[in-house]
N, CA, C and O atoms as a CHARMM CRD file, in Angstrom:
* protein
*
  312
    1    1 UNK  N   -106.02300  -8.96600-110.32400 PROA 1      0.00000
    2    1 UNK  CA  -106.73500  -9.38000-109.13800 PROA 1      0.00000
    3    1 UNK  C   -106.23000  -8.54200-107.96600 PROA 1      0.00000
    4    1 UNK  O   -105.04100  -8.50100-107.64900 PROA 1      0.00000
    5    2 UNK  N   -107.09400  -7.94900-107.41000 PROA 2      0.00000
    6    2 UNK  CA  -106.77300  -6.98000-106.07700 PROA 2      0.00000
    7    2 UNK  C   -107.29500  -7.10900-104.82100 PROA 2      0.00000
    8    2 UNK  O   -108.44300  -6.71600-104.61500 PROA 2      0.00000
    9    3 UNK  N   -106.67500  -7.56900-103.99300 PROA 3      0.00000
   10    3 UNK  CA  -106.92800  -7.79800-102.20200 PROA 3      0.00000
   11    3 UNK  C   -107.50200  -7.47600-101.79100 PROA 3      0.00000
   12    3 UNK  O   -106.86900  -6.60200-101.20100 PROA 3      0.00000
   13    4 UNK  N   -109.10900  -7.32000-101.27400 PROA 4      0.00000
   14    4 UNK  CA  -109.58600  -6.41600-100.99400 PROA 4      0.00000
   15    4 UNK  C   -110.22600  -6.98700 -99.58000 PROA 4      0.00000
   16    4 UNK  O   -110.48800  -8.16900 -99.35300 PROA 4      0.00000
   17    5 UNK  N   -110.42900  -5.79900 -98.62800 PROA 5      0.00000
   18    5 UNK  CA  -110.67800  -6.61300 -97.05600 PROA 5      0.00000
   19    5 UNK  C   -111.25100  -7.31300 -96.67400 PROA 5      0.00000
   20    5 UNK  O   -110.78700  -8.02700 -95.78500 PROA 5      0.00000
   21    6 UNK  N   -112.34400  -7.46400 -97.05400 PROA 6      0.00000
   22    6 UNK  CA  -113.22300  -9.08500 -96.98800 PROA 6      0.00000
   23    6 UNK  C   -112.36600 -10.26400 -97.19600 PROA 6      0.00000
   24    6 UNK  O   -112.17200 -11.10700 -96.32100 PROA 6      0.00000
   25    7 UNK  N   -111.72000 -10.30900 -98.70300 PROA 7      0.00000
   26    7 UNK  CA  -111.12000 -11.22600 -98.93100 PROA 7      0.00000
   27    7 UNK  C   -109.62600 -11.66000 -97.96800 PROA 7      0.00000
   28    7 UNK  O   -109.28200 -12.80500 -97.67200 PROA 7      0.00000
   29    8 UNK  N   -108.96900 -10.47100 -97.64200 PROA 8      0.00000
   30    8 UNK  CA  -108.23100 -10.82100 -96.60400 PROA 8      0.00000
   31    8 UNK  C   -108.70100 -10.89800 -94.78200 PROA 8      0.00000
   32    8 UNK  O   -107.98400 -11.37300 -93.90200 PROA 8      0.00000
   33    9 UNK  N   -109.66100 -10.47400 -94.64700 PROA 9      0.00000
   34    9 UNK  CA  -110.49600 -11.33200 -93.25100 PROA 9      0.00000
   35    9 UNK  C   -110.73500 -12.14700 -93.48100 PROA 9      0.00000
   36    9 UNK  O   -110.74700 -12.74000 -92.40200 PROA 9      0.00000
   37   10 UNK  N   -111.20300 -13.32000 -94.76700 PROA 10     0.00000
   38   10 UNK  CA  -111.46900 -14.57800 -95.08400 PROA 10     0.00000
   39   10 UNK  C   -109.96600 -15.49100 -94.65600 PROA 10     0.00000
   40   10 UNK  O   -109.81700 -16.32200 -93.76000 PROA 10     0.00000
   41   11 UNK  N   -109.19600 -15.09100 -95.43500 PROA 11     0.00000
   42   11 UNK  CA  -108.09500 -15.88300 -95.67800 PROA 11     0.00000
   43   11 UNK  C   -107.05700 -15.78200 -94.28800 PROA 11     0.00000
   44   11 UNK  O   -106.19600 -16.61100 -93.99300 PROA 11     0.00000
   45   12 UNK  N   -107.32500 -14.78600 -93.68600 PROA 12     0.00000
   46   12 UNK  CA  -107.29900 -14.88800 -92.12500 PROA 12     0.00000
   47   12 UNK  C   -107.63800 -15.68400 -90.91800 PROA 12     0.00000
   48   12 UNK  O   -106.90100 -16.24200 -90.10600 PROA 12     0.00000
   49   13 UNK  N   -109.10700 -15.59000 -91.00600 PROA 13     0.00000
   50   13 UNK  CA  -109.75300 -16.41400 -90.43900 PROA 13     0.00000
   51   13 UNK  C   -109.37400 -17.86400 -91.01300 PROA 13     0.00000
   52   13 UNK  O   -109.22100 -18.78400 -90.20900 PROA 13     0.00000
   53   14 UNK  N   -109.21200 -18.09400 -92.44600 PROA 14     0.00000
   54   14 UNK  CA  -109.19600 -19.48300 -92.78000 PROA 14     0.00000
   55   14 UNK  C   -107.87200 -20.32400 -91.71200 PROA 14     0.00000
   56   14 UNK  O   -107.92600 -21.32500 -90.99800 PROA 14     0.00000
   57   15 UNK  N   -106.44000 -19.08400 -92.13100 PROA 15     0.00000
   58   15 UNK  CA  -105.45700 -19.58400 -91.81100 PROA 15     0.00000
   59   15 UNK  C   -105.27800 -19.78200 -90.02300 PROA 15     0.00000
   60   15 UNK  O   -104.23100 -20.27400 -89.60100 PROA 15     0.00000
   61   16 UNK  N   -106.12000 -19.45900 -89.28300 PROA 16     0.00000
   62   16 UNK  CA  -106.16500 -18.96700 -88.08500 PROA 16     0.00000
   63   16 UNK  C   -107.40500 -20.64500 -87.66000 PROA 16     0.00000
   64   16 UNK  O   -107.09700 -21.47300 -86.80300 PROA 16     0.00000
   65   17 UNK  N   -108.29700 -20.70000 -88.24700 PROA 17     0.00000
   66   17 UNK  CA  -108.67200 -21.79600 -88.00800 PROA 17     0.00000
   67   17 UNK  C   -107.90400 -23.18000 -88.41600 PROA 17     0.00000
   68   17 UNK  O   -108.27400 -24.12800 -87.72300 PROA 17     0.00000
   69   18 UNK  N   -107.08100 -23.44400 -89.23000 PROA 18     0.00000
   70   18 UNK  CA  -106.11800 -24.47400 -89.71400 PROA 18     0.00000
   71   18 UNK  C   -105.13200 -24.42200 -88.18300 PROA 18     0.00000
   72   18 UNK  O   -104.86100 -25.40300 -87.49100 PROA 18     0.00000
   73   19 UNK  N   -104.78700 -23.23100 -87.96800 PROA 19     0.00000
   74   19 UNK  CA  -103.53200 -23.55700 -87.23900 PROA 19     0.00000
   75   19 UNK  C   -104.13800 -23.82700 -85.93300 PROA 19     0.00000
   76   19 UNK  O   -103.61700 -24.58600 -85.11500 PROA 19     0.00000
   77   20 UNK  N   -105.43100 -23.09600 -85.70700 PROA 20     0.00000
   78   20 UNK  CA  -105.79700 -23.81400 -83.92300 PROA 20     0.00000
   79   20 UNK  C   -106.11400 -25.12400 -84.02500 PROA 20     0.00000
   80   20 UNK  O   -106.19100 -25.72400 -82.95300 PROA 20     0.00000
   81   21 UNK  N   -106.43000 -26.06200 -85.54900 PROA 21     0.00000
   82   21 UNK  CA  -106.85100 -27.08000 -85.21000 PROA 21     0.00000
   83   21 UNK  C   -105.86800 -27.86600 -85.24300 PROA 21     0.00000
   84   21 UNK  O   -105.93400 -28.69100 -84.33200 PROA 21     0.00000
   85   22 UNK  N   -104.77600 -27.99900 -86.04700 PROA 22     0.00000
   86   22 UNK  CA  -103.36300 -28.37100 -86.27400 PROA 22     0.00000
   87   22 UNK  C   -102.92600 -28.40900 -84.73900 PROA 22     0.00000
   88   22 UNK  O   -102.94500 -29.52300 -84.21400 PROA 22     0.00000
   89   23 UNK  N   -102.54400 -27.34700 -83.98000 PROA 23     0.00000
   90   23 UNK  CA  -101.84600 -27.45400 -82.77600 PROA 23     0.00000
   91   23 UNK  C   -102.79200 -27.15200 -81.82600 PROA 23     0.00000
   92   23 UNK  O   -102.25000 -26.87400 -80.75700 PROA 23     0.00000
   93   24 UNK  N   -103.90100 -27.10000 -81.79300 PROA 24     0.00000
   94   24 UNK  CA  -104.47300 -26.89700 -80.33500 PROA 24     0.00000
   95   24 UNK  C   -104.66000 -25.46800 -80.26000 PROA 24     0.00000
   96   24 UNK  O   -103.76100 -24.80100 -80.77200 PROA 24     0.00000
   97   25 UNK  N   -105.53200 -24.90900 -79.78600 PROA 25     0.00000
   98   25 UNK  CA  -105.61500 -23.43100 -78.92000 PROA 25     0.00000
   99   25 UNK  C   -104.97200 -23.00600 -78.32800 PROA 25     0.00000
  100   25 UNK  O   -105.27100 -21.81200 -78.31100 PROA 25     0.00000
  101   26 UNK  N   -103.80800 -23.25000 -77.46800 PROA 26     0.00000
  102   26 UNK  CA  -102.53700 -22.07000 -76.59400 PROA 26     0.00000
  103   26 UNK  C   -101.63400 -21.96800 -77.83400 PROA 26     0.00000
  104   26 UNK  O   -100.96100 -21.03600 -78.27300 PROA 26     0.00000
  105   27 UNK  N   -101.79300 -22.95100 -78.16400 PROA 27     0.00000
  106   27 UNK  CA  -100.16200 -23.28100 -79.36000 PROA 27     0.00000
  107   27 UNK  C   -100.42300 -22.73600 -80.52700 PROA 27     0.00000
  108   27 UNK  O    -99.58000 -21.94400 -80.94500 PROA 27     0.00000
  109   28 UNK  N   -101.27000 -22.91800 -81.11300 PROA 28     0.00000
  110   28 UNK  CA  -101.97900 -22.41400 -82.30700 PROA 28     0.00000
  111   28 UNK  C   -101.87700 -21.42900 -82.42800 PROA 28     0.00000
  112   28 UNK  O   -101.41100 -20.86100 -83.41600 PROA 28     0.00000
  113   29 UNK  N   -102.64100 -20.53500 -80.60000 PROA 29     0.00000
  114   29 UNK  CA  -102.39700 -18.91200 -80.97600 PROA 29     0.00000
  115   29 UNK  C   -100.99000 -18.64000 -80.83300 PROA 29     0.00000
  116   29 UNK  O   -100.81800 -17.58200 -81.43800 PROA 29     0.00000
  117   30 UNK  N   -100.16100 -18.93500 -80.47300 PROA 30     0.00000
  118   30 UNK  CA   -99.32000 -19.04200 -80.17200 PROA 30     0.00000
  119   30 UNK  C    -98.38000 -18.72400 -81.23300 PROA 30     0.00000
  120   30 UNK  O    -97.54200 -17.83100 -81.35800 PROA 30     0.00000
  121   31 UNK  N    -98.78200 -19.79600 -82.03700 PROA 31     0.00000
  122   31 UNK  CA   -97.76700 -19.32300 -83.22300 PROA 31     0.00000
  123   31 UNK  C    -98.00800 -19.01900 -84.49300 PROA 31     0.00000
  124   31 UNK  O    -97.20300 -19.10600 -85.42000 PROA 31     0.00000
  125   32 UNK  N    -99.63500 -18.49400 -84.56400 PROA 32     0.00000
  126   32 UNK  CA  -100.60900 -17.92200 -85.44400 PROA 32     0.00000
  127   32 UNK  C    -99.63100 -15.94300 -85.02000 PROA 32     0.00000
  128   32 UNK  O    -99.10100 -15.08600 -85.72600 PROA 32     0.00000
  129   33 UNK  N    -99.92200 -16.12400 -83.38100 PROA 33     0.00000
  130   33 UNK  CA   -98.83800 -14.61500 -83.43600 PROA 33     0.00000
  131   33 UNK  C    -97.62700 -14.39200 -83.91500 PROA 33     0.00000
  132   33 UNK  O    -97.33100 -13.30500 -84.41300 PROA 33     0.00000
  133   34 UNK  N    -96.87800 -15.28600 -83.83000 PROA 34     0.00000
  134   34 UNK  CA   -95.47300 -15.10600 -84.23300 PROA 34     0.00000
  135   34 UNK  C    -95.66200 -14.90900 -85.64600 PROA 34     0.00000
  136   34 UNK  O    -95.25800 -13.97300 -86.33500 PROA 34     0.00000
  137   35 UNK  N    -96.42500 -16.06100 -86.02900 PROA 35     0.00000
  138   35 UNK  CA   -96.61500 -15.45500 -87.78600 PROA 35     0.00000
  139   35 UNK  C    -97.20500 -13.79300 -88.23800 PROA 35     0.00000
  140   35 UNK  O    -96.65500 -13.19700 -89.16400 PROA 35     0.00000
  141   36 UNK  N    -98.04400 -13.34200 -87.68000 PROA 36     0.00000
  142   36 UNK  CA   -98.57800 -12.41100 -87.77600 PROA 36     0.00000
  143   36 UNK  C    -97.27500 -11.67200 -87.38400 PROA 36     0.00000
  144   36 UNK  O    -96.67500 -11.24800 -88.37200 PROA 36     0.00000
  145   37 UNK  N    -96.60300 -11.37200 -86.03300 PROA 37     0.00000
  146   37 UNK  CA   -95.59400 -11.00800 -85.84100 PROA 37     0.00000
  147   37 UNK  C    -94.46300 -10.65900 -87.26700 PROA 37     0.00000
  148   37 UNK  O    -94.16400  -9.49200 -87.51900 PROA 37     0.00000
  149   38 UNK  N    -94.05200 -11.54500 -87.90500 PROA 38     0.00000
  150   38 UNK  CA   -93.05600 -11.89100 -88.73000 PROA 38     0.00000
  151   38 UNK  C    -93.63200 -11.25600 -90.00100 PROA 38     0.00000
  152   38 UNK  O    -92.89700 -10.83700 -90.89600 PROA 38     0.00000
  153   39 UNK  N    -94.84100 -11.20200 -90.04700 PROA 39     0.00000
  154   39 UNK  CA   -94.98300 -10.96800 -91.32300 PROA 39     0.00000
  155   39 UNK  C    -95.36400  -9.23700 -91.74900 PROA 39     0.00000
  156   39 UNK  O    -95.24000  -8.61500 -92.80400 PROA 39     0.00000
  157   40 UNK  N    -95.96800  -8.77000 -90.12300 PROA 40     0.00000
  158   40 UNK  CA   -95.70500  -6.87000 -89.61500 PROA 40     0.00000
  159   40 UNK  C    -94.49100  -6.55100 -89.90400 PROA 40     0.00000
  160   40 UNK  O    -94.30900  -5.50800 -90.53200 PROA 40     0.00000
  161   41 UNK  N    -93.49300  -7.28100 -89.55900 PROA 41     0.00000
  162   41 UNK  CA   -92.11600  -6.58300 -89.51300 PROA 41     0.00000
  163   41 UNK  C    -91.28800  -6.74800 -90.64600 PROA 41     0.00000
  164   41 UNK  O    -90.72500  -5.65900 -90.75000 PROA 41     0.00000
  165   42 UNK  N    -91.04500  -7.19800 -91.20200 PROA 42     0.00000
  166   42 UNK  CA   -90.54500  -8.08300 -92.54000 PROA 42     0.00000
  167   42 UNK  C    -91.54200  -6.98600 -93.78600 PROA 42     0.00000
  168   42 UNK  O    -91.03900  -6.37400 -94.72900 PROA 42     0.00000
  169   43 UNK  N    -92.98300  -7.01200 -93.41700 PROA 43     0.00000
  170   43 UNK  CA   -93.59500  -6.47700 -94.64000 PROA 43     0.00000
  171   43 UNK  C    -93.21100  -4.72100 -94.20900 PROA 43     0.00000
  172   43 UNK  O    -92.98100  -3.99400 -95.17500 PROA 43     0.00000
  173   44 UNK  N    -93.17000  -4.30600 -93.29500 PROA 44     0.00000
  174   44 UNK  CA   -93.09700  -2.66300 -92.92600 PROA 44     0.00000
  175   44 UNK  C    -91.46600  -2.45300 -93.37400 PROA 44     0.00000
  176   44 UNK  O    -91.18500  -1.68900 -94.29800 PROA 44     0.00000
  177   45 UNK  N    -90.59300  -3.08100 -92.75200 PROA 45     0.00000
  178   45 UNK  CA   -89.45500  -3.03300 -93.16400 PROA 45     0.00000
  179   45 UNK  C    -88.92400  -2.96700 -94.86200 PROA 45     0.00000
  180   45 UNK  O    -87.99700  -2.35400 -95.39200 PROA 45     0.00000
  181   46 UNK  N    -90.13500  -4.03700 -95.49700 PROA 46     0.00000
  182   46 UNK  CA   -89.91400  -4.10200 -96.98800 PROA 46     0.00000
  183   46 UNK  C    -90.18900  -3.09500 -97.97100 PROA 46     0.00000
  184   46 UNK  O    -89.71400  -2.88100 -99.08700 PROA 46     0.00000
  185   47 UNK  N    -91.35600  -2.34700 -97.06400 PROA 47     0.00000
  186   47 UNK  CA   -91.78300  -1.06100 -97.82700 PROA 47     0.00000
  187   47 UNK  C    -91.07200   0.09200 -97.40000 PROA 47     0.00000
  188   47 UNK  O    -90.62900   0.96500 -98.14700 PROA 47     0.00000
  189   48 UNK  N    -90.99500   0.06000 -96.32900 PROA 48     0.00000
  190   48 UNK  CA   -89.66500   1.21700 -95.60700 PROA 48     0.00000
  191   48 UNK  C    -88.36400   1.30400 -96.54400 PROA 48     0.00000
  192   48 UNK  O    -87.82000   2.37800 -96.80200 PROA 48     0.00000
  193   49 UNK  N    -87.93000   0.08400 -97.01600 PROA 49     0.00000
  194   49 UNK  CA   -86.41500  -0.00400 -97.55600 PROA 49     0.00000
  195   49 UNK  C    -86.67900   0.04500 -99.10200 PROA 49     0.00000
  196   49 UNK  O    -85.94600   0.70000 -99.84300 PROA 49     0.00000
  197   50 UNK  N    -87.80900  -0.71200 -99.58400 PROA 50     0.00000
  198   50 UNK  CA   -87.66900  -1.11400-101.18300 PROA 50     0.00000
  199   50 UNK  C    -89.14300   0.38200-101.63000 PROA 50     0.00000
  200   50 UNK  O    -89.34500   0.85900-102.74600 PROA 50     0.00000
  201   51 UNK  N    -89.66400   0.63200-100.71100 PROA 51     0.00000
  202   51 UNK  CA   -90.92000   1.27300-101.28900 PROA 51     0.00000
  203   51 UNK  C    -92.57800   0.63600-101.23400 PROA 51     0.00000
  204   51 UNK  O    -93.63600   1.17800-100.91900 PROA 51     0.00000
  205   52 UNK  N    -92.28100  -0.63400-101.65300 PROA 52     0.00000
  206   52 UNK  CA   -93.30600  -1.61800-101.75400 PROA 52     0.00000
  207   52 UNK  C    -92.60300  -2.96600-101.66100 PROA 52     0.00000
  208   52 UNK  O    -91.41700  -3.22100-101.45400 PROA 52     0.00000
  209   53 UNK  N    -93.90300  -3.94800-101.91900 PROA 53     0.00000
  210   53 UNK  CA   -93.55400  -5.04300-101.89900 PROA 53     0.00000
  211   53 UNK  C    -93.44200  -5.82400-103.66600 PROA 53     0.00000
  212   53 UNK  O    -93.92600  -5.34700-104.69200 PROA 53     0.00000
  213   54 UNK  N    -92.73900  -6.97500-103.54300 PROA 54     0.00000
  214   54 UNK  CA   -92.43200  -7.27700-104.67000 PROA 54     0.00000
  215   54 UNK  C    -92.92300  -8.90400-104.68100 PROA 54     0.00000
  216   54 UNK  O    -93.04700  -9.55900-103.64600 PROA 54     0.00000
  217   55 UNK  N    -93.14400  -9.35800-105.84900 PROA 55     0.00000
  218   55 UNK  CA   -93.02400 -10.92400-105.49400 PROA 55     0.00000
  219   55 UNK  C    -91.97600 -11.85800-105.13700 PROA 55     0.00000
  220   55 UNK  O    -92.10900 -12.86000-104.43500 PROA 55     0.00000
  221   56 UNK  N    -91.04700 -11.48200-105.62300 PROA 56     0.00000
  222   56 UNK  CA   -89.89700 -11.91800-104.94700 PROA 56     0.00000
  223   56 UNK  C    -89.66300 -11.69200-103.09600 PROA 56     0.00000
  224   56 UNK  O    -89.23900 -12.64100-102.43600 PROA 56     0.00000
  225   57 UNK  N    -89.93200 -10.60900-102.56000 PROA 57     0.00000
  226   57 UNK  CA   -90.33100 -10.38700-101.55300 PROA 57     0.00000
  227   57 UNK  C    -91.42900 -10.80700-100.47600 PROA 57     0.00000
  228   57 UNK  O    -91.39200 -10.78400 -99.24600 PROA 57     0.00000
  229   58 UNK  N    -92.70500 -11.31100-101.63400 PROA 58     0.00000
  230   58 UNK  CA   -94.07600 -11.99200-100.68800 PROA 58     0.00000
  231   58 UNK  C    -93.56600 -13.69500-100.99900 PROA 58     0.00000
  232   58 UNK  O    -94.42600 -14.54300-100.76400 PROA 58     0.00000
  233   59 UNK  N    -92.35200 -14.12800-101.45800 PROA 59     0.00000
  234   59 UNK  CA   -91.67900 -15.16000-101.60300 PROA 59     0.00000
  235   59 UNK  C    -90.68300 -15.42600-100.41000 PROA 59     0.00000
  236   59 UNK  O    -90.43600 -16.47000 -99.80600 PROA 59     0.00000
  237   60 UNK  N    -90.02400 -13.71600-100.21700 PROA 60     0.00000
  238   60 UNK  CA   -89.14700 -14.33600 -98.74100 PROA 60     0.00000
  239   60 UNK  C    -89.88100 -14.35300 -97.51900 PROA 60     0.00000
  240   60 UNK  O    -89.70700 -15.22400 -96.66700 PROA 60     0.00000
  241   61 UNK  N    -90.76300 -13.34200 -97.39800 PROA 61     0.00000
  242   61 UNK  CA   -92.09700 -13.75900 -96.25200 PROA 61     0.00000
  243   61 UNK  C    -92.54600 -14.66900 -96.26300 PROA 61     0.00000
  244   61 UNK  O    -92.38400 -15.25700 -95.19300 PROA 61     0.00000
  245   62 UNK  N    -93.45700 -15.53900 -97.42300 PROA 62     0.00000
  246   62 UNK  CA   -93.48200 -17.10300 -96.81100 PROA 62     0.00000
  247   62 UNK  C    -92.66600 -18.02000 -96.46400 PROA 62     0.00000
  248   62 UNK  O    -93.08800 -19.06500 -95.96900 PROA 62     0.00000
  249   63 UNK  N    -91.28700 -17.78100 -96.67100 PROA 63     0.00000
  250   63 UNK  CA   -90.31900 -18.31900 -96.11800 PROA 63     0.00000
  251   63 UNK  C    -90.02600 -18.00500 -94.74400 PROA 63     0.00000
  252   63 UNK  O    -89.41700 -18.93900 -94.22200 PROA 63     0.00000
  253   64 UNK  N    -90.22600 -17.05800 -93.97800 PROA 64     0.00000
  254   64 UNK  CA   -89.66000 -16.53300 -93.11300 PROA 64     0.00000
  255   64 UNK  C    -90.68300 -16.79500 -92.10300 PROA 64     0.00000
  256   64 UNK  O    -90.49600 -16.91500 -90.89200 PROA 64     0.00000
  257   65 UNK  N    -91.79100 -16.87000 -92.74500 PROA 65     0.00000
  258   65 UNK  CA   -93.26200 -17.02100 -91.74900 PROA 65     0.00000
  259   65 UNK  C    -93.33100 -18.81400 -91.60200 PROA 65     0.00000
  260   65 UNK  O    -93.84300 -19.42600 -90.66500 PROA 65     0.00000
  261   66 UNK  N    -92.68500 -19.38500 -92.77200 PROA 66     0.00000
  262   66 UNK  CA   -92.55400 -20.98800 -92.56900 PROA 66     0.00000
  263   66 UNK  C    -91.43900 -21.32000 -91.65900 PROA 66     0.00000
  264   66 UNK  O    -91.53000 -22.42000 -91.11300 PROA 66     0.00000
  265   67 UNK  N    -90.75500 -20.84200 -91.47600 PROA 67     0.00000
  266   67 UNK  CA   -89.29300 -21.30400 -91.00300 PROA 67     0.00000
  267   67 UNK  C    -89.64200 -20.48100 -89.39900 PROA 67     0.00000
  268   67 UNK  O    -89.06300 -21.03600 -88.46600 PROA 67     0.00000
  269   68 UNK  N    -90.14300 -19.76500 -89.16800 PROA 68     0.00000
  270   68 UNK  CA   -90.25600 -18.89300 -87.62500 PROA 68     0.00000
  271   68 UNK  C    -91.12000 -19.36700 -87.13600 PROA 68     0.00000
  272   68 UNK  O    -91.18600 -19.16200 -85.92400 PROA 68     0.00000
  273   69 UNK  N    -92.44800 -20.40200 -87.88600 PROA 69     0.00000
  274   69 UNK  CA   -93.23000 -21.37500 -87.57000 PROA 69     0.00000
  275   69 UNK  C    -93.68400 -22.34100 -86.81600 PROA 69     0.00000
  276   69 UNK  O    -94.64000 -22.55000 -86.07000 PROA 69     0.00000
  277   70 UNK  N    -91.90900 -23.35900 -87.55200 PROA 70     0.00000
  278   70 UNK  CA   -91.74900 -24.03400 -86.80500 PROA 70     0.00000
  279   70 UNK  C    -90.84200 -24.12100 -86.14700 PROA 70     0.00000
  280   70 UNK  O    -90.58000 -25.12300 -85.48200 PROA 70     0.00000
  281   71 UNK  N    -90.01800 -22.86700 -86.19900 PROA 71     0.00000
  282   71 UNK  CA   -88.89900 -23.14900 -84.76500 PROA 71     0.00000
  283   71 UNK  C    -90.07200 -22.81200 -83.19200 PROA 71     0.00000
  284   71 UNK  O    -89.97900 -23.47500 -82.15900 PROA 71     0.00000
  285   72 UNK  N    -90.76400 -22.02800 -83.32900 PROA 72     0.00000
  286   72 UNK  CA   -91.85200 -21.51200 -82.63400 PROA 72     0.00000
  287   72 UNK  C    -92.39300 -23.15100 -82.24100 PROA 72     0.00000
  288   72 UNK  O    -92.65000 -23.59700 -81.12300 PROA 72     0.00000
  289   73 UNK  N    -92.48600 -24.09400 -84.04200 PROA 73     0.00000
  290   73 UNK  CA   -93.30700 -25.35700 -82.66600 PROA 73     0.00000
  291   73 UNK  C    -92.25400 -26.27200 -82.26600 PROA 73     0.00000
  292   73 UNK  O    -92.51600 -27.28000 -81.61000 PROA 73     0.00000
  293   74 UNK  N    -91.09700 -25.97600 -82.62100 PROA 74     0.00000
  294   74 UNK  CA   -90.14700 -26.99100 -81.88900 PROA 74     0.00000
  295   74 UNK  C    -89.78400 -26.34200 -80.58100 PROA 74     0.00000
  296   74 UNK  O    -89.15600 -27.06900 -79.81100 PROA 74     0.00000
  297   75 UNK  N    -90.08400 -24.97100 -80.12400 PROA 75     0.00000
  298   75 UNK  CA   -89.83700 -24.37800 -78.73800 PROA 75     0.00000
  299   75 UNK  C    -91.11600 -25.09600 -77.71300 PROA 75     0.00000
  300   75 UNK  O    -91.01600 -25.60000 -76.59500 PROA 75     0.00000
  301   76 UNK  N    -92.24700 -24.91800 -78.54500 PROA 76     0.00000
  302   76 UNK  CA   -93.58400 -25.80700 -77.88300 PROA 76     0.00000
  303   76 UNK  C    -93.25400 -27.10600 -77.51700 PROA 76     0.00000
  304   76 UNK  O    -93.28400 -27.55800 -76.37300 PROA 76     0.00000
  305   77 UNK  N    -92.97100 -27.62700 -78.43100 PROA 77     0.00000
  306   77 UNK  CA   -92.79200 -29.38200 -78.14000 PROA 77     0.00000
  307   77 UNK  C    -91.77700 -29.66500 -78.01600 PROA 77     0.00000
  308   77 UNK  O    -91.64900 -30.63300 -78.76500 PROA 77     0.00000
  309   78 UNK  N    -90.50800 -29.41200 -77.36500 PROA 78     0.00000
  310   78 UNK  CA   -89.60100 -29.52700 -77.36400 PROA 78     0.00000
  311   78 UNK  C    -89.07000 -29.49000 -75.65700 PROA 78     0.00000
  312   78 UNK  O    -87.87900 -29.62400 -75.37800 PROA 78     0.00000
């Protein structure tokens, strides 16, 4: 199965509509960027250092994109 850009503008948009409705529109985008953020740098860095990405690797990105998440919404609501 291979990624192809439609399918990742879908799953974009999907995740981008979950999170504005979850937290609202400032907040949402808010930390819809940081994710996007986290997941540019982490994935460029991964291919920079390892070559590519690995599953073990699209394993520590959802970690890293979960956990930067919600420190992001405990800075909001907090």
């Amino acid at each position: 199965m291979r990624a192809t850009l439609p399918g990742l503008a879908v799953g974009t948009l999907v995740a981008a509509g979950v999170v504005g409705v979850a937290a609202g529109p400032p907040d949402g985008a808010v930390m819809f960027a940081v994710a996007i953020a986290v997941i540019l740098a982490v994935g460029l860095g991964l291919a920079r250092v390892l070559g590519g990405v690995t599953g073990d690797s699209y394993g520590a990105v959802n970690k890293l994109v979960e956990l930067s998440t919600y420190g992001c919404a405990a800075a909001l609501y907090l």
